[in-house]
C-alpha positions, 0 to 999 in steps of 0.5 A: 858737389859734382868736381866739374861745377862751372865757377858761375854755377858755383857763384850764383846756385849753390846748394842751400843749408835746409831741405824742404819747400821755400815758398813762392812770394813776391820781393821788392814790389816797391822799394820800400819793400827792402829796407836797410840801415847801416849801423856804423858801431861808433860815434861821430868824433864831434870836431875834426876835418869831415863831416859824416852824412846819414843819408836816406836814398830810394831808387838810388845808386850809392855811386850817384848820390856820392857824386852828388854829395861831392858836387854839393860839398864842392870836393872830388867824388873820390874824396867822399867816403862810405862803408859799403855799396847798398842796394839801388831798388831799397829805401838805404839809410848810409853814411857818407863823409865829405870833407868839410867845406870852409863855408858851413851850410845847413846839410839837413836841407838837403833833400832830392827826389832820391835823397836827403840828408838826415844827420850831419857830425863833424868827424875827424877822417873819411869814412873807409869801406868796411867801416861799420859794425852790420847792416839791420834789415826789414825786407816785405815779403808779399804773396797776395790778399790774406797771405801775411799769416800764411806765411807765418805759419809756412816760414816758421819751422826754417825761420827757427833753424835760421835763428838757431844754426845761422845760414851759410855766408855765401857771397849775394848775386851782387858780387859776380854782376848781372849774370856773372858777368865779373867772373866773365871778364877775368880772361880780360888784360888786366891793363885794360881795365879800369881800376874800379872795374879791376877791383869787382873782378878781383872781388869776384874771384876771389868770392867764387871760390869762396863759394865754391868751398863753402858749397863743399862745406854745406853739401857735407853738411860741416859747414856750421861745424868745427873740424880739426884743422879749421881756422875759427873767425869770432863772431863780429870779428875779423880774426881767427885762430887755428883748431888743431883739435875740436875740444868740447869748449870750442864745441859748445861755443860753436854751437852757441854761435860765438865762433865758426869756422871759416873759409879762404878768400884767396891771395898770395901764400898758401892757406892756414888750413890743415887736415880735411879743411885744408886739403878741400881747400887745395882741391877746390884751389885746383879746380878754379886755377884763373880765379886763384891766379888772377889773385896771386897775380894781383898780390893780394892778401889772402883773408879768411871769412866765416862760412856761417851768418849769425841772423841776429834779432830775426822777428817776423811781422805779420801784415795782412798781404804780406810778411815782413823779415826783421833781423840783423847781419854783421858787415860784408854779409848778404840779406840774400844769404838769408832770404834763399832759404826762404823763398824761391829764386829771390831777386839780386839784390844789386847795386846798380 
């Protein structure tokens, strides 16, 4: 990768894992086109001070329909919980959690035209971000009468890799905002920003140069690979562990998609990583000195995340003017990340 690529560049076009022609189709016609459904990994508790609300939204911002609950539940919209922002332009089943009301009330009456209430679980705390296992996807791709076997047949050879090597995890369009627009803003005093707006700045920061490392990664094509000097993350799991040596063992099981090296998602200190992983690191450190700054200014913690996606029970459905992707991707991952490799120029799938 060319030293003198912009961090926009970085975030929003980098390079893909699989040659070879990805084809023309039509995403999120509708929005039934793009389901997901967050699959939180526990059960709710069944007593305690909250209540978990699975929500089915369509056309709906995840913010809104909080501030909605909040108002239904009669708390601040601070006080309601959920894992993780979901796309507007979807059909999103999430969990929210509001505190719970002294007056109970029939939660599964509640229905808008932009959401309804499917389940409610007493529970004994707010819903943190972060706290689910993964996300299941089913994503309609459409390109005209008769195209469903078409592109069967013209995604099965990349659909099989994908199944077998994974996908880069790079960080989705959403991320940056429209345009990168939160890489945009990082010029801007902090003091004068907003916390929620503070907080997509920093994200976006710290996410580019993760990008910008993974795309070296992927450009070298090590990016699925141990190598000595790696940081190894399990796979579903947030730790990690030091590779001094490749040894067969660790070989074997990264090549089996239980571990994967990983990249830095900057902070404070200086990174873990050592020998080529370690200096690419610093090299890519160097070249986005505001991003990495605004970091440590920040006092953040630096964190490791996987440069490889496990796609976890990918299947296709064959529909006669569409395909539909079935398959599942572990928390913080991006559908994006998947469908880039497939089609030509997918949509942000934004948040907005």
């Amino acid at each position: 990768m060319a030293p003198e690529l912009s961090a926009r560049a970085a975030a929003l076009a980098p390079p893909h894992a699989y040659s070879g022609p990805r084809v023309q189709a039509h995403l999120r016609a509708e929005a039934e086109d793009f389901l997901v459904e967050e699959d939180l990994g526990f059960a709710p508790a069944g007593c305690g001070t909250h209540l978990l609300l699975k929500v089915r939204k369509v056309n709906a911002n995840t913010a809104w329909v909080a501030r909605e609950l909040a108002r239904l539940a009669g708390c601040r919209p601070h006080e309601v919980g959920y894992a993780g922002l979901k796309d507007r332009r979807a059909v999103a089943l999430q969990w929210f959690s509001v505190p719970r009301p002294r007056v109970e009330s029939d939660w599964r009456a509640v229905r808008a035209p932009d959401f309804q209430v499917l389940e409610a679980h007493a529970h004994t705390r707010k819903l943190p971000r972060g706290a689910l296992a993964g996300n299941r996807f089913a994503i309609r791709l459409r390109a005209g009468a008769g195209s469903g076997a078409s592109l069967a047949r013209s995604l099965a050879a990349p659909l099989e890799l994908i199944a077998r090597l994974g996908v880069p995890n790079y960080f989705g369009p959403q991320r940056f905002g429209r345009d990168g627009a939160n890489l945009g803003r990082l010029g801007a005093d902090p003091r004068r920003l907003k916390p929620a707006e503070r907080g997509l700045v920093l994200s976006a920061a710290r996410s580019v140069v993760f990008n910008a490392v993974l795309a070296e990664r992927v450009a070298a094509g090590s990016w699925g690979q141990l190598l000595p000097g790696d940081l190894a993350s399990l796979e579903g799991r947030g730790s990690y562990f030091a590779v001094p040596a490749v040894e067969e063992s660790l070989r074997l099981r990264c090549a089996r998609l239980e571990i994967h090296p990983t990249g830095p998602l900057w902070g404070q200190g200086v990174s873990e990583a050592r020998d080529a992983p370690g200096e690419l690191e610093a090299r890519v450190a160097a070249r986005y000195p505001a991003e990495c700054g605004a970091c440590t200014a920040a006092g953040m913690r630096p964190e490791r995340r996987s440069l490889r996606l496990a796609v976890h029970e990918l299947r296709v459905q064959v529909e006669p003017e569409a395909l539909v992707l079935h398959f599942r991707l572990g928390r913080g991952s991006f559908a994006t990340a998947v469908l880039r490799e497939l089609i030509e120029a997918p949509a942000a799938l934004t948040d907005g």
